[in-house]
Structures are given as structure tokens and as C-alpha cells.
mmJSON file of the N, C-alpha and C atoms, coordinates in Angstrom:
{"data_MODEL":{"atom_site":{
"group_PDB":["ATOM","ATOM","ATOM","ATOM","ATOM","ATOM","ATOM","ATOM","ATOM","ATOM","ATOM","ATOM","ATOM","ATOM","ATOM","ATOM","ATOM","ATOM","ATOM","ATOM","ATOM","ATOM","ATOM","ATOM","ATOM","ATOM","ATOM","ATOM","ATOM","ATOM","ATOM","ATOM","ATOM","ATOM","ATOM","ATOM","ATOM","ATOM","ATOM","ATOM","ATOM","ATOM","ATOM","ATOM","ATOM","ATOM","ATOM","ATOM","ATOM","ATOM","ATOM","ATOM","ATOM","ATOM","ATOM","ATOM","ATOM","ATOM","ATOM","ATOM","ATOM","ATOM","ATOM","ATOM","ATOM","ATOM","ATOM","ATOM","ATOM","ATOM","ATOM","ATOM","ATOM","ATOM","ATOM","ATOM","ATOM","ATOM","ATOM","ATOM","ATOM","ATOM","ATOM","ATOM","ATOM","ATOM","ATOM","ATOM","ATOM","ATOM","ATOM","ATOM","ATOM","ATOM","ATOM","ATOM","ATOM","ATOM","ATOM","ATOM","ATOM","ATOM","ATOM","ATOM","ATOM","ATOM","ATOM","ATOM","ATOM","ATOM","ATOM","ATOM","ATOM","ATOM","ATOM","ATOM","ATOM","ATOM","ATOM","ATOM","ATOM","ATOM","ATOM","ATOM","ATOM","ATOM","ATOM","ATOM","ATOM","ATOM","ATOM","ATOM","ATOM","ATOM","ATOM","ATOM","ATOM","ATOM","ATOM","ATOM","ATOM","ATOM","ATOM","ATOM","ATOM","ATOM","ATOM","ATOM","ATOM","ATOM","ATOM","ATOM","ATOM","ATOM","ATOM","ATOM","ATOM","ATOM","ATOM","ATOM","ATOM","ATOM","ATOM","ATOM","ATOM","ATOM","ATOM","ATOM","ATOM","ATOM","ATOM","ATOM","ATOM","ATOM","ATOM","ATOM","ATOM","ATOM","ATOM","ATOM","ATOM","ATOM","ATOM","ATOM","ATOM","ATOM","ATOM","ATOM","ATOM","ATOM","ATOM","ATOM","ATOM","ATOM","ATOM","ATOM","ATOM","ATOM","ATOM","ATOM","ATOM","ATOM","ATOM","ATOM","ATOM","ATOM","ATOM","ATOM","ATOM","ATOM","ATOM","ATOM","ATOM","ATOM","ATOM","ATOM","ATOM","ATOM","ATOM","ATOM","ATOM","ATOM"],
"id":[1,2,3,4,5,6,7,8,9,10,11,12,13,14,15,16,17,18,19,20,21,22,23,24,25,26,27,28,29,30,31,32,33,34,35,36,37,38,39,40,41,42,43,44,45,46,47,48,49,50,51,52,53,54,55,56,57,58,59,60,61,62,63,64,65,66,67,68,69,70,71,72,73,74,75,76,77,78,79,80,81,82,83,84,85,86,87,88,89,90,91,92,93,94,95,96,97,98,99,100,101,102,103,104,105,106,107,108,109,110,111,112,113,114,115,116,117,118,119,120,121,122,123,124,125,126,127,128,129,130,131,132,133,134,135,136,137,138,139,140,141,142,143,144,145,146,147,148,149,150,151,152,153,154,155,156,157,158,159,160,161,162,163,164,165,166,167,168,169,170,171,172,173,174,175,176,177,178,179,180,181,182,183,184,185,186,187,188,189,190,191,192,193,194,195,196,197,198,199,200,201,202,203,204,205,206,207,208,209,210,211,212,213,214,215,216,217,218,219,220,221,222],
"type_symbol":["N","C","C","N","C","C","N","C","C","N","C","C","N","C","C","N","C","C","N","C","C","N","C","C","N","C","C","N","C","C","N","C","C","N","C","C","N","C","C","N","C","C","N","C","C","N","C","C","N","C","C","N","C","C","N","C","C","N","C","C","N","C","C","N","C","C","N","C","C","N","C","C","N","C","C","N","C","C","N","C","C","N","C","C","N","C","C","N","C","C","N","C","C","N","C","C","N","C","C","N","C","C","N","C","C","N","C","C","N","C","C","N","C","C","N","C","C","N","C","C","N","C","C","N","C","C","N","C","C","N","C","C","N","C","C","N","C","C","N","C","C","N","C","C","N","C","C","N","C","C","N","C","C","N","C","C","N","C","C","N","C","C","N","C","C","N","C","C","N","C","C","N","C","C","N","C","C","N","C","C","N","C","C","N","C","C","N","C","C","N","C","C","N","C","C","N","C","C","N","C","C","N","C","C","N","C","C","N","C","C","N","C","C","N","C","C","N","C","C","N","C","C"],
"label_atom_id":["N","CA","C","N","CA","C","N","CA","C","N","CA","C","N","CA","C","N","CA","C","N","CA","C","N","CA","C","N","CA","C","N","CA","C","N","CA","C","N","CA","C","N","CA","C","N","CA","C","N","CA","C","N","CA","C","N","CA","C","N","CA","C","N","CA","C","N","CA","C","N","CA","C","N","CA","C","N","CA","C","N","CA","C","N","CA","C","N","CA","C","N","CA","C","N","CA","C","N","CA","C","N","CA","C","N","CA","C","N","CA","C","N","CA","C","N","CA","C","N","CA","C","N","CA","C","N","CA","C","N","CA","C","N","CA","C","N","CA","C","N","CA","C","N","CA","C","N","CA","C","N","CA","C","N","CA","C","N","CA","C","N","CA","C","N","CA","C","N","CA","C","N","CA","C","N","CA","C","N","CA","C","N","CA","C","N","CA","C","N","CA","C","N","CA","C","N","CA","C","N","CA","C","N","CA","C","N","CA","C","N","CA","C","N","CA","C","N","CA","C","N","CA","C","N","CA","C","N","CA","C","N","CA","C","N","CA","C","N","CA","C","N","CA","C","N","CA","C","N","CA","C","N","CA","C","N","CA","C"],
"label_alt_id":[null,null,null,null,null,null,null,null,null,null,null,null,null,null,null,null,null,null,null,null,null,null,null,null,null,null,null,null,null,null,null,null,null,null,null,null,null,null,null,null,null,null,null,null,null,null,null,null,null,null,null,null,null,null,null,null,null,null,null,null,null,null,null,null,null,null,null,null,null,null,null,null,null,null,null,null,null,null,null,null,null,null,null,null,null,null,null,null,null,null,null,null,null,null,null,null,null,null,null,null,null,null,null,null,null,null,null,null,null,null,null,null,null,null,null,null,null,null,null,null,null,null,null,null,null,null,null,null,null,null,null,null,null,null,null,null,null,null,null,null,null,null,null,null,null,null,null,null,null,null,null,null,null,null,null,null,null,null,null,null,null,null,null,null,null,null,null,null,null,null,null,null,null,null,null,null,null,null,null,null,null,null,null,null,null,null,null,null,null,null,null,null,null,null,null,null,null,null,null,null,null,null,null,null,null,null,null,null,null,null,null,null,null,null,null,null,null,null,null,null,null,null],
"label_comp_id":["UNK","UNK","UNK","UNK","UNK","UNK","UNK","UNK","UNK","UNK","UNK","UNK","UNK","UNK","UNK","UNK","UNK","UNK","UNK","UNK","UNK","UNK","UNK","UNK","UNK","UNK","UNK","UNK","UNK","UNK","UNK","UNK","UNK","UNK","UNK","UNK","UNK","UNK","UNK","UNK","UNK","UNK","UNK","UNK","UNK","UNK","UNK","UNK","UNK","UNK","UNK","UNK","UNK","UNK","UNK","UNK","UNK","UNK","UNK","UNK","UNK","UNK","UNK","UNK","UNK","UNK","UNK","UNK","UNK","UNK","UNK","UNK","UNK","UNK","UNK","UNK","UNK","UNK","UNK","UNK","UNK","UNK","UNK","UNK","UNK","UNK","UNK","UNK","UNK","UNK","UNK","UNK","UNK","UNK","UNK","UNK","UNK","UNK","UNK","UNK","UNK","UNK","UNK","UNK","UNK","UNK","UNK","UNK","UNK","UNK","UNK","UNK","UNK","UNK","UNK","UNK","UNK","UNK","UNK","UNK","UNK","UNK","UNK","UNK","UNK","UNK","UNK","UNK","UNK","UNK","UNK","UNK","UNK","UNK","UNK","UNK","UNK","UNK","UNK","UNK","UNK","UNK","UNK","UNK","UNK","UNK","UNK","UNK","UNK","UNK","UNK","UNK","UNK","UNK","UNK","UNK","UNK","UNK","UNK","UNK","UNK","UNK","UNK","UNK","UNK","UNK","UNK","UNK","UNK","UNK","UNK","UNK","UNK","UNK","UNK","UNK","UNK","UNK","UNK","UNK","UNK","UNK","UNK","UNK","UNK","UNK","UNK","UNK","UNK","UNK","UNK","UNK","UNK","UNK","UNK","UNK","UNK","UNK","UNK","UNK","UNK","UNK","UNK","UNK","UNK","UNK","UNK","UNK","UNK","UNK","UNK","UNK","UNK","UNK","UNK","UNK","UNK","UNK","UNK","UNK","UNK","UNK"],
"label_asym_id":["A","A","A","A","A","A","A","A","A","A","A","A","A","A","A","A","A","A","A","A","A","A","A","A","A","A","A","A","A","A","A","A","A","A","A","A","A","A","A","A","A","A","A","A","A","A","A","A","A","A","A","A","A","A","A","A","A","A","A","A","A","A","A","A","A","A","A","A","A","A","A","A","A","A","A","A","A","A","A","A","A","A","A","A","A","A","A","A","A","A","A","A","A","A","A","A","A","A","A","A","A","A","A","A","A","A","A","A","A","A","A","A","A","A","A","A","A","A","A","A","A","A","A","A","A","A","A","A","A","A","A","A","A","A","A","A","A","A","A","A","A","A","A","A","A","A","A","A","A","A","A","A","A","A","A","A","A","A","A","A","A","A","A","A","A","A","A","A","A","A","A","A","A","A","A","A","A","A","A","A","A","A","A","A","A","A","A","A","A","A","A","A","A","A","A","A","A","A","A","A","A","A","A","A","A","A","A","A","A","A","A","A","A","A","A","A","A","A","A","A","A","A"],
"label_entity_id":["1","1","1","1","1","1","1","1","1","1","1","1","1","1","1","1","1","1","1","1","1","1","1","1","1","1","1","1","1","1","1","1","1","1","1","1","1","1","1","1","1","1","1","1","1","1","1","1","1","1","1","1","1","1","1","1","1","1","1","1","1","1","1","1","1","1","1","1","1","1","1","1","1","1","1","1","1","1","1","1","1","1","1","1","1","1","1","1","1","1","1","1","1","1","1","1","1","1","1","1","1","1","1","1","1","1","1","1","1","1","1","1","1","1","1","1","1","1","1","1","1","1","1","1","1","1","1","1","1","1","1","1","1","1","1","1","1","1","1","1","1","1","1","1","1","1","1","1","1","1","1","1","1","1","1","1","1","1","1","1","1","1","1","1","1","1","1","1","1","1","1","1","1","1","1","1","1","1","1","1","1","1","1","1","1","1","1","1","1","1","1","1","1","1","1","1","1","1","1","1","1","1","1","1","1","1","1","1","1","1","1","1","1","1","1","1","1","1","1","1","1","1"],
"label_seq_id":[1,1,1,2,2,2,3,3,3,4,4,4,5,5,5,6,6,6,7,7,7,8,8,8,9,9,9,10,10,10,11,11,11,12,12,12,13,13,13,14,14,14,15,15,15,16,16,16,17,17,17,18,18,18,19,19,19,20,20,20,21,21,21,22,22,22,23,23,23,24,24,24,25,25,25,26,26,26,27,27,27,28,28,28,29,29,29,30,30,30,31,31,31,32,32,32,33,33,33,34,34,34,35,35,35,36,36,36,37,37,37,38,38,38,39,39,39,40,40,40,41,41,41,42,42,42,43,43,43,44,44,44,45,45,45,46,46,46,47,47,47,48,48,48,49,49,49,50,50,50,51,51,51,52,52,52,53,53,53,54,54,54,55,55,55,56,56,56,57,57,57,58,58,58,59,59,59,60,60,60,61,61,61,62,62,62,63,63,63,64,64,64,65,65,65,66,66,66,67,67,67,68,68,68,69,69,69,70,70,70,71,71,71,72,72,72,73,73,73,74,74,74],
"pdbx_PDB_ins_code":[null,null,null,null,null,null,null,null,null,null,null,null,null,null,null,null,null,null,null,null,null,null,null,null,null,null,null,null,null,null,null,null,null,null,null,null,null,null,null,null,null,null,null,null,null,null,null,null,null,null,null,null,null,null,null,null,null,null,null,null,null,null,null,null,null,null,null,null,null,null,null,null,null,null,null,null,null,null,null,null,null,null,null,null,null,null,null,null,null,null,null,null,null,null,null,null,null,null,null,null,null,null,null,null,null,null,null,null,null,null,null,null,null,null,null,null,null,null,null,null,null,null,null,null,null,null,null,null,null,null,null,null,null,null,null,null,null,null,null,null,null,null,null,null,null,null,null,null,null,null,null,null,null,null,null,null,null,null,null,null,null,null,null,null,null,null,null,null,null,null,null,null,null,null,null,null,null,null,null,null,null,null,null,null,null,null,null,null,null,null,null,null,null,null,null,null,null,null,null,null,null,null,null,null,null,null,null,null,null,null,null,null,null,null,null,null,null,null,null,null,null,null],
"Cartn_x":[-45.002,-44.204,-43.041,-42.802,-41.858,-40.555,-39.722,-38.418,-37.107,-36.378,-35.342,-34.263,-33.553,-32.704,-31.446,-30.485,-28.962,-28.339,-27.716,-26.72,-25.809,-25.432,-24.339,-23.439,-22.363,-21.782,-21.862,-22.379,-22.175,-20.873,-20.377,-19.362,-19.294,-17.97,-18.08,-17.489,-17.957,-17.517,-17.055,-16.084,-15.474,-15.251,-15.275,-15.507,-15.984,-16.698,-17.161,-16.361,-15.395,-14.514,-15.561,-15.558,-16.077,-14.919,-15.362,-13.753,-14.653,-14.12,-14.943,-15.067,-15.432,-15.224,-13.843,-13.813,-12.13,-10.75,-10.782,-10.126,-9.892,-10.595,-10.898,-10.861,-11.091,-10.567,-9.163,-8.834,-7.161,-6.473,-6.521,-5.756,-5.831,-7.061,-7.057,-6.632,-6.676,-5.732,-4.439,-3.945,-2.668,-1.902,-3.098,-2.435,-2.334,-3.737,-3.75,-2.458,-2.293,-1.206,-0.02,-0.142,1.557,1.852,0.683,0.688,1.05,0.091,0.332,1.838,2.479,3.657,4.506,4.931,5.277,5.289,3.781,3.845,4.413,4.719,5.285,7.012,7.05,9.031,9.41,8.708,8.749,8.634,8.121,8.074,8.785,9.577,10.599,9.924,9.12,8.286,8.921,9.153,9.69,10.427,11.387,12.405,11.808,11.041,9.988,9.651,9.618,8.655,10.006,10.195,11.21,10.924,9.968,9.605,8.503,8.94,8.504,7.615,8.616,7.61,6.36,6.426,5.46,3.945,4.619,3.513,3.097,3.96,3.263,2.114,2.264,1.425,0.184,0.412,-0.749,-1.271,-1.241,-1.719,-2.54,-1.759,-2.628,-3.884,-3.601,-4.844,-5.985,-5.419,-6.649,-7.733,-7.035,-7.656,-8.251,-8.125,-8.762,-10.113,-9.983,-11.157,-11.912,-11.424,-12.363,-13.144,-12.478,-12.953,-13.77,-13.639,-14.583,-16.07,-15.833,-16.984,-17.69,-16.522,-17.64,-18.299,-17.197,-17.628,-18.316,-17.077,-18.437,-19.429,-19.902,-20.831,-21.819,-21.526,-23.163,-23.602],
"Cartn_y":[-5.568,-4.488,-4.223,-2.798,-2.597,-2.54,-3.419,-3.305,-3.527,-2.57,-2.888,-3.666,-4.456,-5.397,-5.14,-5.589,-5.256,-6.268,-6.756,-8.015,-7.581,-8.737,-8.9,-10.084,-9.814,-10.539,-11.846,-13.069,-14.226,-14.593,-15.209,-15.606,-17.049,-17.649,-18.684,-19.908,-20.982,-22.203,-23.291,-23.897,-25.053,-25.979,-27.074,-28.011,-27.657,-27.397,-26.589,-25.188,-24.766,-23.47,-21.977,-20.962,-20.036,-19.401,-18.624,-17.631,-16.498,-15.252,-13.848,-13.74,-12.845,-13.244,-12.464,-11.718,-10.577,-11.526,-12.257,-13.812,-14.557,-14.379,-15.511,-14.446,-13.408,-12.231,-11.677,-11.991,-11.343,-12.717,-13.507,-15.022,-14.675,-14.858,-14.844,-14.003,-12.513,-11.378,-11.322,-11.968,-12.222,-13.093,-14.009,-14.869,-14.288,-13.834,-13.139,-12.122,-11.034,-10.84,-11.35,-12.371,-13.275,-13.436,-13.839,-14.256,-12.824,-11.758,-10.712,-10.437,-10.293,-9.87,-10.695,-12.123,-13.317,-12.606,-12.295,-11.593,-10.714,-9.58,-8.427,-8.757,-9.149,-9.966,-10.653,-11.136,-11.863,-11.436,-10.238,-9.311,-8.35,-8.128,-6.938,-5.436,-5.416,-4.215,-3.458,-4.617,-4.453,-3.191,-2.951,-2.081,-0.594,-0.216,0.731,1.661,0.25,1.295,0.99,2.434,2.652,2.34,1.63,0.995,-0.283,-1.713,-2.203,-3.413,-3.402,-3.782,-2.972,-1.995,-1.066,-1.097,-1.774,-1.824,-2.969,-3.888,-5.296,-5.247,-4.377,-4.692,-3.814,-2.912,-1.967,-2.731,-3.512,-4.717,-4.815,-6.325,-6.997,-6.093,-4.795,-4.113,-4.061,-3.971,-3.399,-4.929,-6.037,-7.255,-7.758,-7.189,-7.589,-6.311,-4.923,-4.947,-4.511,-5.37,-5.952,-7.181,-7.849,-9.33,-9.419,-8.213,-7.76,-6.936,-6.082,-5.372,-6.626,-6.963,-7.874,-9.174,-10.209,-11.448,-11.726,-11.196,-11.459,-10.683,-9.422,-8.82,-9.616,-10.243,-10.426,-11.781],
"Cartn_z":[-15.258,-14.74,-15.68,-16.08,-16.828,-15.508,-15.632,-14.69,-15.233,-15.033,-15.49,-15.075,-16.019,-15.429,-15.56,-14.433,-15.359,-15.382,-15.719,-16.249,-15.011,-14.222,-13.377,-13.622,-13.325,-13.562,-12.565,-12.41,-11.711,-11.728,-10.249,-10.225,-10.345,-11.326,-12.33,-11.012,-11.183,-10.43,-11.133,-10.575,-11.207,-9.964,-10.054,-9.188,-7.723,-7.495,-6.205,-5.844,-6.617,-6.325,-6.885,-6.395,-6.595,-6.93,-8.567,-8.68,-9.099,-8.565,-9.547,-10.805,-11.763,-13.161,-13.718,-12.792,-13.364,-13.181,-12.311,-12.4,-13.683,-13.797,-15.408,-16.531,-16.135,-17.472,-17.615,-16.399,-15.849,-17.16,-16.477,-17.14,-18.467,-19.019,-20.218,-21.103,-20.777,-21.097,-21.163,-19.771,-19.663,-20.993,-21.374,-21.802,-23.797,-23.939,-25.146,-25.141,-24.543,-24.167,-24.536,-24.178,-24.23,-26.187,-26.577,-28.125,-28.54,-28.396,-29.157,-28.9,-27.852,-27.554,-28.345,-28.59,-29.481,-30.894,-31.465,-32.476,-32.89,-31.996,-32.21,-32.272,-31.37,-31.597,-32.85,-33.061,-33.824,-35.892,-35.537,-36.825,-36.054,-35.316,-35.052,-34.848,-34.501,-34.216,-32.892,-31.838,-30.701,-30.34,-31.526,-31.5,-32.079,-32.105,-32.097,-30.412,-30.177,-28.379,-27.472,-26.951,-25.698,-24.482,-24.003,-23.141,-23.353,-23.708,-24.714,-23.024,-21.898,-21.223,-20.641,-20.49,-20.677,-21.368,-22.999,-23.749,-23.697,-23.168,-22.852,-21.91,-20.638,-19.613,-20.182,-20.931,-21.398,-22.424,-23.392,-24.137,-23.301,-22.025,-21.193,-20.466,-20.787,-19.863,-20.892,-22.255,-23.204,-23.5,-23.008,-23.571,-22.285,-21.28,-19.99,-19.911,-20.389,-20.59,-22.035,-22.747,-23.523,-23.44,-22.753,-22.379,-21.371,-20.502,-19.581,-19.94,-21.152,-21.296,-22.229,-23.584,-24.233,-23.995,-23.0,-22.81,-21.264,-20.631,-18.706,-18.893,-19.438,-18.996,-19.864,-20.794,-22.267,-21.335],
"occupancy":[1.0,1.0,1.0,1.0,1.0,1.0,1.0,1.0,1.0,1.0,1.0,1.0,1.0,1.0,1.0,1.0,1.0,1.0,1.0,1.0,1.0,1.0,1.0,1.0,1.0,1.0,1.0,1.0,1.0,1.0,1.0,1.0,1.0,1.0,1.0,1.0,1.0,1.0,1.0,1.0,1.0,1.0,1.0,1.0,1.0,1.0,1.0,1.0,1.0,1.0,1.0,1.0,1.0,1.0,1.0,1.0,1.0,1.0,1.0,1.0,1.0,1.0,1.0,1.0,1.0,1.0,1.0,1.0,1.0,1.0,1.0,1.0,1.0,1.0,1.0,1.0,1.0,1.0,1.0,1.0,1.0,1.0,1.0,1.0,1.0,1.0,1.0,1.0,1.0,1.0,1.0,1.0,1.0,1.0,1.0,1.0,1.0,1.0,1.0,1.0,1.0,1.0,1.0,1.0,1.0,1.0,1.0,1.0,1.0,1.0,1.0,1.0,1.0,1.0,1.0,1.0,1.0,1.0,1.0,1.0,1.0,1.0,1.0,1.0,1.0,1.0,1.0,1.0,1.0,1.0,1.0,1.0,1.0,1.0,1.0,1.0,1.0,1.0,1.0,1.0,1.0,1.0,1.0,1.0,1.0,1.0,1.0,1.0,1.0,1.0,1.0,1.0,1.0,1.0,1.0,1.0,1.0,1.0,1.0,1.0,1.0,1.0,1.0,1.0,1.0,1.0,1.0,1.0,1.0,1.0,1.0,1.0,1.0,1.0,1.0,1.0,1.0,1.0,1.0,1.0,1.0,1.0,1.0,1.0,1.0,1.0,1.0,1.0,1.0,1.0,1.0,1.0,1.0,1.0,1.0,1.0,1.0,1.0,1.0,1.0,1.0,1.0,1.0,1.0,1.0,1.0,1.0,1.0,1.0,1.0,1.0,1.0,1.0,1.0,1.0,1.0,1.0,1.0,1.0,1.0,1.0,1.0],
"B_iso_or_equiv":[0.0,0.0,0.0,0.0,0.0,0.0,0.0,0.0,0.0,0.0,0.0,0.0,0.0,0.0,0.0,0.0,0.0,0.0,0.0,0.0,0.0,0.0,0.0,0.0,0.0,0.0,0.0,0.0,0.0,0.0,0.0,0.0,0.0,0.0,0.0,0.0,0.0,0.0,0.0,0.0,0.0,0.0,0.0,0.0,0.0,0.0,0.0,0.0,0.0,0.0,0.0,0.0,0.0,0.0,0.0,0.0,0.0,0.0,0.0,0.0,0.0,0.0,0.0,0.0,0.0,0.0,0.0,0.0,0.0,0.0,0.0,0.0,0.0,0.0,0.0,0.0,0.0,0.0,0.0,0.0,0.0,0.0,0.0,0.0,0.0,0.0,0.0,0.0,0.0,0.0,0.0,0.0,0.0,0.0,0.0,0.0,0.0,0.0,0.0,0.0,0.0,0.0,0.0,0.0,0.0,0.0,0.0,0.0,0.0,0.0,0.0,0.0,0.0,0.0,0.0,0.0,0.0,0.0,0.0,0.0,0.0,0.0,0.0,0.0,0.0,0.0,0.0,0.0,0.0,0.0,0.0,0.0,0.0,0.0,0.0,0.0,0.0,0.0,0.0,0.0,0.0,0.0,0.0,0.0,0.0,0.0,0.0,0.0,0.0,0.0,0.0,0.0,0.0,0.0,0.0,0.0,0.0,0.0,0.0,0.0,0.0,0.0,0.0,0.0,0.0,0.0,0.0,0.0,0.0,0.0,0.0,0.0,0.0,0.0,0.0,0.0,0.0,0.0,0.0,0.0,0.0,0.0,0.0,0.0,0.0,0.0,0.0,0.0,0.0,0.0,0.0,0.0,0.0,0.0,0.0,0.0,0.0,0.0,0.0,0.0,0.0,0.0,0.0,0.0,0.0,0.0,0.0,0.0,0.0,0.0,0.0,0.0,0.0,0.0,0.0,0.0,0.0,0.0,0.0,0.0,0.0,0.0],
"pdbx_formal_charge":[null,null,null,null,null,null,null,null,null,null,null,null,null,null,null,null,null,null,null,null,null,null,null,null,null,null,null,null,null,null,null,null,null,null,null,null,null,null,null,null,null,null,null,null,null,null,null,null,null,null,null,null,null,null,null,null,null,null,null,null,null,null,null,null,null,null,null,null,null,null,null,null,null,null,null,null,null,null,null,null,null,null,null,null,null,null,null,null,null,null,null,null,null,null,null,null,null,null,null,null,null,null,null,null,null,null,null,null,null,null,null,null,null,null,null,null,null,null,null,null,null,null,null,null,null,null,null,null,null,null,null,null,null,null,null,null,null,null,null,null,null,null,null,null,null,null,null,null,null,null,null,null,null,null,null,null,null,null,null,null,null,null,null,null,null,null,null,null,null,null,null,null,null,null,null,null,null,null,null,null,null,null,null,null,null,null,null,null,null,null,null,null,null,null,null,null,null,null,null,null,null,null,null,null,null,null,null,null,null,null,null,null,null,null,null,null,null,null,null,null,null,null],
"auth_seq_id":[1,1,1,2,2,2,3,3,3,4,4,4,5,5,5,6,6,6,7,7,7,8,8,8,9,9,9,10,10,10,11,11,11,12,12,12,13,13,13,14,14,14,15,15,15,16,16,16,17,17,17,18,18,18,19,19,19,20,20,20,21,21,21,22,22,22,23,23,23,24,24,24,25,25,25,26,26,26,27,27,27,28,28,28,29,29,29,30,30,30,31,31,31,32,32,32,33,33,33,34,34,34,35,35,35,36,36,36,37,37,37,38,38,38,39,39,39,40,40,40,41,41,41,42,42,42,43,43,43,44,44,44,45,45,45,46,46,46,47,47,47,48,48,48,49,49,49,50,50,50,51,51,51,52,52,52,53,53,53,54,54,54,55,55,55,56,56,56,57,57,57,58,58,58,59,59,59,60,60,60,61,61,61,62,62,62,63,63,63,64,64,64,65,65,65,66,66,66,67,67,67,68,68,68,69,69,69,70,70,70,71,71,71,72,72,72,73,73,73,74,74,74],
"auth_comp_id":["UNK","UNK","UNK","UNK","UNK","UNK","UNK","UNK","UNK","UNK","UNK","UNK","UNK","UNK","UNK","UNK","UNK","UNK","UNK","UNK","UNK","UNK","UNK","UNK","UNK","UNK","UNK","UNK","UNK","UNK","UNK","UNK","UNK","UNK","UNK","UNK","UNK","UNK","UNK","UNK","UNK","UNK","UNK","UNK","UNK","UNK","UNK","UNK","UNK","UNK","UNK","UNK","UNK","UNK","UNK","UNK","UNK","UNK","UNK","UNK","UNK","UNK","UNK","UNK","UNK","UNK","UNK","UNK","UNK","UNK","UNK","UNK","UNK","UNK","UNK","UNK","UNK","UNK","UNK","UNK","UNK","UNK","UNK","UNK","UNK","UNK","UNK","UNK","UNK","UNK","UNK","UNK","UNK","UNK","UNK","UNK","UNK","UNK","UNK","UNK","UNK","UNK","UNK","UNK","UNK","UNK","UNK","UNK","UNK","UNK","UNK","UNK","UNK","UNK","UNK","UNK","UNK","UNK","UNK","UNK","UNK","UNK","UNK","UNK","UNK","UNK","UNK","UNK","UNK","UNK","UNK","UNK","UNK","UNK","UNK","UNK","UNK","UNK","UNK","UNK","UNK","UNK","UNK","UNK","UNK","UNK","UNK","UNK","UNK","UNK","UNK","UNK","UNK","UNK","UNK","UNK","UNK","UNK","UNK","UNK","UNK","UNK","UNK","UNK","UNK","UNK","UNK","UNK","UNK","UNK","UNK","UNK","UNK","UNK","UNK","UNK","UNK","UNK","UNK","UNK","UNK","UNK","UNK","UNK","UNK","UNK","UNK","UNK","UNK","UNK","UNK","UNK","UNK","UNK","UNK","UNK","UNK","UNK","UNK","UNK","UNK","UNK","UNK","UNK","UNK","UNK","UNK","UNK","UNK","UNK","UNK","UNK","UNK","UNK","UNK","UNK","UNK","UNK","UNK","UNK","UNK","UNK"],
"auth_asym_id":["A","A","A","A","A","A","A","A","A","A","A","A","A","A","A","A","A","A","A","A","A","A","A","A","A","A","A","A","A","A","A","A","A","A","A","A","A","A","A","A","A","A","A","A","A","A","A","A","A","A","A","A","A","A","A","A","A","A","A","A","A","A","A","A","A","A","A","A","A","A","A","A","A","A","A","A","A","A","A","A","A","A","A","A","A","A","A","A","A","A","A","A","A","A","A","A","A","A","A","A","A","A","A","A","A","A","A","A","A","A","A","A","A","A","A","A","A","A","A","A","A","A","A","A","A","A","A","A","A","A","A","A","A","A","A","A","A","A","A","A","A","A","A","A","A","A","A","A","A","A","A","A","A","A","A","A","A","A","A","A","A","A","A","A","A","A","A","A","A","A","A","A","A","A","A","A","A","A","A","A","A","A","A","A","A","A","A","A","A","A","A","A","A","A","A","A","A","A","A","A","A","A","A","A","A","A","A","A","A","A","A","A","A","A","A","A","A","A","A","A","A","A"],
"auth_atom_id":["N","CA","C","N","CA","C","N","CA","C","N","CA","C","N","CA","C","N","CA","C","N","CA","C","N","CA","C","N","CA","C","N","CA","C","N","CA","C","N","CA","C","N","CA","C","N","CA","C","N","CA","C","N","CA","C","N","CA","C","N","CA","C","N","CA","C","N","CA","C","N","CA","C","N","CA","C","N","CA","C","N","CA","C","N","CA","C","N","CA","C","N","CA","C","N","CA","C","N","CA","C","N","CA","C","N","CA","C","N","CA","C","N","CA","C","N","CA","C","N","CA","C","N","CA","C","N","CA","C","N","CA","C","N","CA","C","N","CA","C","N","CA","C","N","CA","C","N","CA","C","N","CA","C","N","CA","C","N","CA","C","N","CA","C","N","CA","C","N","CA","C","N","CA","C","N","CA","C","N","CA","C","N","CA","C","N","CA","C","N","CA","C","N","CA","C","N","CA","C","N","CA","C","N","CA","C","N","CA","C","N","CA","C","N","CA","C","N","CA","C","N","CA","C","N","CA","C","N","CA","C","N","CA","C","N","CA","C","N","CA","C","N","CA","C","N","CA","C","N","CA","C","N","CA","C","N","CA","C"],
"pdbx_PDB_model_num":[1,1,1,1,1,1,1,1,1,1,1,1,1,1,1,1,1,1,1,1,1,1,1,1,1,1,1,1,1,1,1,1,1,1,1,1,1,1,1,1,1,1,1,1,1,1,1,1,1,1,1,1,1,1,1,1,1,1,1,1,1,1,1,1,1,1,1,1,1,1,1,1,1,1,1,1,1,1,1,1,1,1,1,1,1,1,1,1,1,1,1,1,1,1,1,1,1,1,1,1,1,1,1,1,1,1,1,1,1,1,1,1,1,1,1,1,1,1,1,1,1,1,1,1,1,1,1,1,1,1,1,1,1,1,1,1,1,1,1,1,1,1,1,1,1,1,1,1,1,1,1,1,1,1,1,1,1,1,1,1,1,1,1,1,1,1,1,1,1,1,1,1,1,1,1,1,1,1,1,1,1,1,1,1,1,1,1,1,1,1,1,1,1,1,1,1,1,1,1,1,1,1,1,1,1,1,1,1,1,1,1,1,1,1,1,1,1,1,1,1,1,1]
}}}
């Protein structure tokens, strides 16, 4: 049978805990996030964007779904 399949995302377990996978993409974004932001202070870029927490949380959005399209979904 030709059938098509789609990749779902399973939800990931750790010691008997069930967590969704956007859980575990949130964190990790968050946390990529945190470095890139480090980076940017840190070479003075900062003083560029007029709303610099702003671009922090919009970072954390672009790496949550990337981490979402490229790593939970494959």
C-alpha cells in the first residue's frame, strides 16, 4: 500500500515523566538565546536596537522554531 506517513512529534520521557516536545524546545531556545544575547553585549551591538529586550525575546522565538521545524520534527 502506498500510504502516507507523517512524522509526529512523540512526546519525550525522562524517568517515567511525560513532557511535550515544545517543552524541551522552549528551554533550549531559551537558553541558546541567553548565549546569543551574551554575545551581542559583549561586542556592543546592544546599543544599536531601541528595544533591545524586545530583540531578545524575538531571538528566543526564531531558535524555538527552528529547533522545532529542524530537530523535533526529523
Amino acid at each position: 500500500m502506498n500510504e502516507l506517513s507523517f512524522s509526529m512529534p512523540h512526546e519525550l520521557e525522562f524517568g517515567g515523566i511525560y513532557f511535550p516536545p515544545l517543552l524541551l524546545t522552549c528551554a533550549c531556545g531559551y537558553l541558546l538565546a541567553l548565549i546569543t544575547s551574551k554575545f551581542i553585549v559583549n561586542r556592543k551591538w546592544h546599543r544599536h536596537f531601541a528595544g533591545y529586550a524586545l530583540v531578545e525575546i524575538a531571538i528566543a522565538a526564531v531558535y524555538v522554531v527552528l529547533l522545532n521545524k529542524y530537530i523535533v520534527w526529523s
